[in-house]
N, C-alpha and C positions, 0 to 999 in steps of 0.2 A: 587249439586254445582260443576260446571267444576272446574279441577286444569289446571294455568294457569301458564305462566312464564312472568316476566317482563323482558324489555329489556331496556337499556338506554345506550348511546354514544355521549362525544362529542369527536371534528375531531380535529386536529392537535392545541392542545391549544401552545403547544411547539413555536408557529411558532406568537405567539401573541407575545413574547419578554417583557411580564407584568409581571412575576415572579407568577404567578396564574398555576396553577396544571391541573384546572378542575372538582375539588372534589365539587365544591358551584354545579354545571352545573349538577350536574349526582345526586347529595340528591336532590336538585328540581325537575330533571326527574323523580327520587325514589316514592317523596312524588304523584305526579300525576297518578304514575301508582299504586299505594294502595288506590286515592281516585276512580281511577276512576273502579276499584276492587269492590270496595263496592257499585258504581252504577248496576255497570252488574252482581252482586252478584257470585263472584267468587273467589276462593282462589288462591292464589300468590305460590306456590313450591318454586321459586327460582328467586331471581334477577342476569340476566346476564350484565356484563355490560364490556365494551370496554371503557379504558380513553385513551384521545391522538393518537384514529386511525381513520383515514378513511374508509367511504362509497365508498367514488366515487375510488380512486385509485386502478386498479382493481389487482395490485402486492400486495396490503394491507393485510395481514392475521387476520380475527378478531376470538380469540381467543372465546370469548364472544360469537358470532353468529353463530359459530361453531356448539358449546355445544347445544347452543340453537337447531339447525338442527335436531341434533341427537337427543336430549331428545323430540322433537315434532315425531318425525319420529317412536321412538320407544315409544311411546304411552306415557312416563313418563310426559309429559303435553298436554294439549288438546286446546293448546290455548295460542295466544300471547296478550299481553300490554303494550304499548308506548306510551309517550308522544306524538309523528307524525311518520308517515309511512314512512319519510326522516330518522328518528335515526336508521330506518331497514332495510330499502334497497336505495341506490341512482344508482344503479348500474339495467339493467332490468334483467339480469341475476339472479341476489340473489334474488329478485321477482319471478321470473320462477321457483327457487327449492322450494319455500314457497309452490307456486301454486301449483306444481305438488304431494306435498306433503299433503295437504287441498284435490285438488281432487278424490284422490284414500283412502280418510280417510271413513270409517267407523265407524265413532261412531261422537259425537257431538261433536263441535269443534269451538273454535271464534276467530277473528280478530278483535281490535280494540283499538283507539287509542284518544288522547283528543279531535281530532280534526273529530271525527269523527270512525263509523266503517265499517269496508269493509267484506262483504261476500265472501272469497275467496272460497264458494263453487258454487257461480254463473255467471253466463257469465256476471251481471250486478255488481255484486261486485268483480269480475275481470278485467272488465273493467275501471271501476272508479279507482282501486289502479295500475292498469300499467298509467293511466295516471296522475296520480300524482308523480310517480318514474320517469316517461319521462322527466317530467317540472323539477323537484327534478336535475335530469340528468343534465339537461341543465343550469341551473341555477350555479352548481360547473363547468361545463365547459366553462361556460362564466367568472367566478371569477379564474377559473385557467389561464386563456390566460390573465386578467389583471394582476397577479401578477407575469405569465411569464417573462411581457412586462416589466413590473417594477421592475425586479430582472437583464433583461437584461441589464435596463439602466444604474441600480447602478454597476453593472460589467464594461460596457461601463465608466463608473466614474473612476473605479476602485476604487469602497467601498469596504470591506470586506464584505466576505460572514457572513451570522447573523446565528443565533441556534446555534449547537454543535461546539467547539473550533474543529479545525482541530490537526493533534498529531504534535508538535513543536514548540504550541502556550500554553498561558494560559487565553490567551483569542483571541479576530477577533485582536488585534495590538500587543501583549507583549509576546516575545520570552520565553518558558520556558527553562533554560540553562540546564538540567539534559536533556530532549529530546530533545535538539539542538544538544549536546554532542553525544548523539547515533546516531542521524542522520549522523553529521559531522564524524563520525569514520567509518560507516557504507559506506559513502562512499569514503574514504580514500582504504577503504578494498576491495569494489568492483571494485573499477579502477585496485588495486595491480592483482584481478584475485581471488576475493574471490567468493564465491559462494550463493545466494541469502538464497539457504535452509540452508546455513551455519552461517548467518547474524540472519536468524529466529528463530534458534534452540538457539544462543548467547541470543539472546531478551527472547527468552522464559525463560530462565535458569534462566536470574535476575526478569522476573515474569512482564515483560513489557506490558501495556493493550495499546489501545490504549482508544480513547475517545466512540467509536463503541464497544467495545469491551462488551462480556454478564458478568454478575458479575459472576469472580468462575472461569474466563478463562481468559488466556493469547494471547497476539496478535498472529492470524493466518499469517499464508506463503503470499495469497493475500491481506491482510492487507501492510504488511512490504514491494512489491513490489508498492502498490499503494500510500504513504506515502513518497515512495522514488522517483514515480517519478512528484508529484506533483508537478506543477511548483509556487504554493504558497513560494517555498522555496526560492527562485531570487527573488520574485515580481511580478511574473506573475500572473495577470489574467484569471482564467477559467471559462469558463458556461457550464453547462450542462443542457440543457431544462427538464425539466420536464419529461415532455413523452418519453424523451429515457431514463431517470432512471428506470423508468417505465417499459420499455418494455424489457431493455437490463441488469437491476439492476446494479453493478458497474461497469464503463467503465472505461477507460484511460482517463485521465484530460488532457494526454498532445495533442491528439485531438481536444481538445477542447476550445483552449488559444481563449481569445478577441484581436482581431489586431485594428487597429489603420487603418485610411482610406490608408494612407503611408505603409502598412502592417506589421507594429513593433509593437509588443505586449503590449498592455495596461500592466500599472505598478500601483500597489496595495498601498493602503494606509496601509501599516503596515512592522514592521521591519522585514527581512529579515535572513535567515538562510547559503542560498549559494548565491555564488554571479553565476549572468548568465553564464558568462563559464563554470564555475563547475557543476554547474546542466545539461548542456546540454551536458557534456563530461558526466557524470553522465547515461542519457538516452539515449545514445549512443552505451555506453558499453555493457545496457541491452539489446539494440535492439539488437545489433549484436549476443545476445543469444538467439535469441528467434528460437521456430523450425523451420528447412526447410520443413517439412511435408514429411522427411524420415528416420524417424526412431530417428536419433542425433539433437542435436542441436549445430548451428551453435555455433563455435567459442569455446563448450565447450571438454574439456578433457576426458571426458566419463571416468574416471579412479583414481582411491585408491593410484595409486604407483607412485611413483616420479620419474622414472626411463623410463616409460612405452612408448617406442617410439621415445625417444631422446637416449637412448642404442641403440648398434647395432652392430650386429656379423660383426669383421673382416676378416672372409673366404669371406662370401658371401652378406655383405653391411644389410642381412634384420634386419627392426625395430625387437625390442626385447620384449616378450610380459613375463606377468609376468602371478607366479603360488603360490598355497602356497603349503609347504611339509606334507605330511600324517603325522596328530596327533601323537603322543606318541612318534615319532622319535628324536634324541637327533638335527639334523638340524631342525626342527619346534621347540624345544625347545631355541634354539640357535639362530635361523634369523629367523622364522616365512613363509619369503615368501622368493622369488628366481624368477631373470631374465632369460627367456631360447630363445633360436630361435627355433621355431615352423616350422615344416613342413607346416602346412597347410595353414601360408602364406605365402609358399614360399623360406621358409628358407632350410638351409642344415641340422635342427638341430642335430648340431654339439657342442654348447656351453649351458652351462648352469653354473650360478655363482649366488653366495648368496645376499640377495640384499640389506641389511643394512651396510654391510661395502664399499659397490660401492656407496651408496647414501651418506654417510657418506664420503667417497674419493671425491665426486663431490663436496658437499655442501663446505668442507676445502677448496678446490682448486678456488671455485668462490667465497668466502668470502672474500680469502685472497686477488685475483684480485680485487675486490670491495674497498678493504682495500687501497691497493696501489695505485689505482683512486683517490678515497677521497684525500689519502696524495698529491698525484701531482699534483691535480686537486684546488689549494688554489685557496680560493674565490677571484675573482678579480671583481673591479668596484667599492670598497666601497670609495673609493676617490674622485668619478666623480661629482662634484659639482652639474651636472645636474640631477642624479639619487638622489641625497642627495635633492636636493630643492623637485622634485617629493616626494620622500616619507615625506618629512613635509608634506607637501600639503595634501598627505593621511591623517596623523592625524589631521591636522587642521579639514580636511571633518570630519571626525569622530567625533571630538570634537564639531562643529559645528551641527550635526542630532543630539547630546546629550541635545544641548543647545536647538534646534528647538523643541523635546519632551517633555524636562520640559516647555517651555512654554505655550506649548498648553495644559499640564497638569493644568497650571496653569492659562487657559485661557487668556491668554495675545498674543495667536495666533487662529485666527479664523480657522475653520476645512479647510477651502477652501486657507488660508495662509499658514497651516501647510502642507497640501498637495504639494503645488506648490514648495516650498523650500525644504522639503525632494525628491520631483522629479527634481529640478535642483541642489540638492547633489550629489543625485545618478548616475546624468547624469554625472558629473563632475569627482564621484569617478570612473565612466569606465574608463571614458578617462585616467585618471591618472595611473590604473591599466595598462594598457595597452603602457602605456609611461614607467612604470616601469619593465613590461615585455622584453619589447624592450632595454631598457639601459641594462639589469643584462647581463651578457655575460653568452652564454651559458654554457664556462666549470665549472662557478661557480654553477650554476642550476645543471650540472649533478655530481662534487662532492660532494655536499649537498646530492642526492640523493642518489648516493654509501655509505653514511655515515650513511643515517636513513634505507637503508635497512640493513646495518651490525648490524647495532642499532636495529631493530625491527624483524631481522628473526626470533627467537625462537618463536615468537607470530604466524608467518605466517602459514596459512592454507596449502597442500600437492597442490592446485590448486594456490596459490599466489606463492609458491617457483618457480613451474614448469613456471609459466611465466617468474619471474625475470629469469631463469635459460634461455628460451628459445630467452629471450632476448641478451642474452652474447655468447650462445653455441652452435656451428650448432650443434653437434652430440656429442656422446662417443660412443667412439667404442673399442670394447671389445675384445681380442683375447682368445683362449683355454687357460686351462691351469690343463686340470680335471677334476675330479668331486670337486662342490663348487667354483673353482676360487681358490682356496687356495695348497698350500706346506707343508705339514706337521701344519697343522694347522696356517700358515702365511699370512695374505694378502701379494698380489702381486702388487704394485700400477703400476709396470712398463709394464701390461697388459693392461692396459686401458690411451686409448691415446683419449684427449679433444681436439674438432675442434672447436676455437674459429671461432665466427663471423667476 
């Protein structure tokens, strides 16, 4: 009696949206491949089985078919059985290792299935099962370019996308506010100059998954960049076909927006995270980090120290690069690291100074300037009749997408009603943003500003300070004064002279 292995798979039941598993589909393949056992009088070793994957997608990895491979290959079965030669291969490739592995088999060996069985030890029973896998082929690639077409169109609609919630949703329409929250901060942080591995390591820390994500792990690095730059988050619409998932596994979404024949991007049936601007100041910021293909990346700091480049020796003008002091010395005990002018780019080096109390003198000195903005800088505009009628307006919209949702919860608005009103809200709340952009006068915008970052520097990251600072400071510049910068153990603040912008 041959020992045999059963196989059984069904394909993407996930994608049927019935709340069914696939478990009924795989005990009925079960049961036919033990009756069909006891025809060819053969015993069963092991049932393999794949739920929820694909034949035809050739990025698919079937766990299942795997196993199966190797345990045929190293003799521990002698022999497959399937409901059809479609749950084994649809792919002619995964046919050709079957094949190749039947023909160099030495010992007795069987193929078959309810529908029939194939002798993959002959040119005639090779024949027969590549051309059943061909049709098999063809058959998922004719059903794939239908559901292409009709996933394009509901995109084109601007439906939401169906299957697995994307991360910021709790569902294809209803905002989850704990990951709106981390979005929304996350990129508050990256405009300020925060740094994306710095965003991910934050997410990891509180144990953040996303929807993708494997049980027992927390959201990865390209997870947290591709989440962020989703233009789901505005309202945009994306597609990505099939076959480049496929070929290229996760792309950029934002490549891949639906336009409108006018070229303005399709807008999405579901509520919103960022609004357009934001998101696309958002992807912006990222692009401009992305590498130049030497070595650095564009726009980033390449650096730990907060000092590192914006110091600079007053003998000889050069940037100031940092070091830290040999262990066990009472200065590594004391300041850790130290700014010096380097010879080897250029410098006289001539100075070298301790770097926590120079970072510490910088940070005072632009806080306190910060401070004094906000004070001078009082908000003006709040009187402007015209600014005050705009932002009612704003709430009204708001109040109003509130009232258009419960309806439609409550069926009292049809999907194609609810649609067209949340999209001539939406249209409504640009314009309105942008009318209140324009009233607010800029120096009340930039005291606000001065105010939240005095407000929120202890939070800032060494790459967010360095920006605000670069924002305010051509330079500091440093003159001798020593070894360390210091007099008898004294900072010297009247050593370091600050070149405002």
């Amino acid at each position: 009696m041959l020992t045999t292995g059963g196989y059984v798979r069904i394909s993407d039941i996930g994608e049927l949206d019935d709340g069914r598993d696939g478990r009924e589909g795989l005990l009925r393949q079960r049961e036919d491949v033990f009756d069909l056992a006891k025809s060819k009088h053969c015993d069963v070793q092991r049932i393999y089985e794949d739920n929820d994957t694909s034949a035809y997608k050739r990025r698919v990895k079937r766990k299942g078919f795997e196993e199966m491979i190797l345990d045929l290959r190293s003799g521990v079965i002698s022999g497959i059985l399937a409901h059809n030669i479609d749950r084994i291969a649809r792919q002619p490739r995964d046919l050709e290792r079957l094949i190749d592995i039947y023909e160099q088999a030495r010992r007795p060996m069987v193929f078959a299935t309810t529908a029939g069985e194939y002798d993959l030890t002959t040119e005639d029973g090779r024949f027969h099962a590549r051309i059943y896998v061909t049709i098999a082929n063809k058959f998922s690639a004719d059903a794939a370019r239908r559901v292409a077409r009709q996933k394009l169109a509901e995109a084109t609609e601007g439906k939401p996308h169906k299957g697995r919630r994307a991360f910021g949703w709790k569902d294809s329409e209803h905002v989850d506010e704990v990951e709106a929250a981390l979005l929304n901060k996350a990129r508050r942080e990256v405009i300020l100059g925060k740094k994306l591995s710095a965003v991910h390591e934050e997410w990891a820390e509180l144990g953040v998954r996303s929807p993708q994500t494997p049980e027992g792990k927390t959201i990865g690095y390209s997870s947290v960049r591709y989440v962020l730059r989703n233009p789901r988050l505005c309202g945009y619409r994306a597609y990505i076909p099939q076959d480049v998932r496929e070929r290229s596994g996760r792309v950029d979404p934002v490549e891949y927006l639906v336009e409108r024949t006018d070229g303005t991007p399709v807008t999405g049936q579901w509520e919103t995270i960022f609004a357009p601007g934001e998101w696309q100041e958002l992807v912006d910021e990222l692009d401009s980090r992305k590498n130049t293909g030497r070595g650095r990346k564009k726009g980033s700091t390449v650096t730990k120290r907060l000092m590192t480049g914006i110091a600079r020796c007053a003998k000889c003008g050069t940037g100031l690069s940092s070091g830290m002091y040999a262990r066990g010395t009472t200065s590594s005990e004391k300041y850790g690291h130290y700014y010096y002018c380097r010879k080897a780019d250029g410098g006289c080096g001539s100075l070298s100074r301790s770097g926590p109390p120079v970072e510490e003198y910088v940070e005072a000195i632009l806080l306190g300037n910060l401070r004094q903005r906000a004070d001078n800088e009082a908000p003006a505009g709040k009187g402007d009749p015209e600014l005050i009628k705009a932002r009612e307006t704003l709430r009204q919209i708001e109040a109003d997408k509130i009232e258009a949702r419960r309806l439609r919860a409550d069926d009292e608005l049809s999907l194609a009603e609810f649609a067209r009103e949340i999209r001539r809200l939406e249209e409504k709340e640009r314009g309105m943003k942008e009318k209140v952009a324009t009233l607010t006068p800029t120096p009340a915008r930039a005291g606000h500003a001065a105010a939240r970052i005095v407000r929120e520097w202890d939070t800032y990251t060494v790459d967010m300070k360095r920006k605000e600072i670069t924002k305010s400071i051509e330079a500091v510049v440093i003159s001798g004064a020593g070894k360390g910068g210091t007099q008898n153990g004294v900072f010297r603040p009247e050593l370091i002279e600050i070149v405002w912008k």
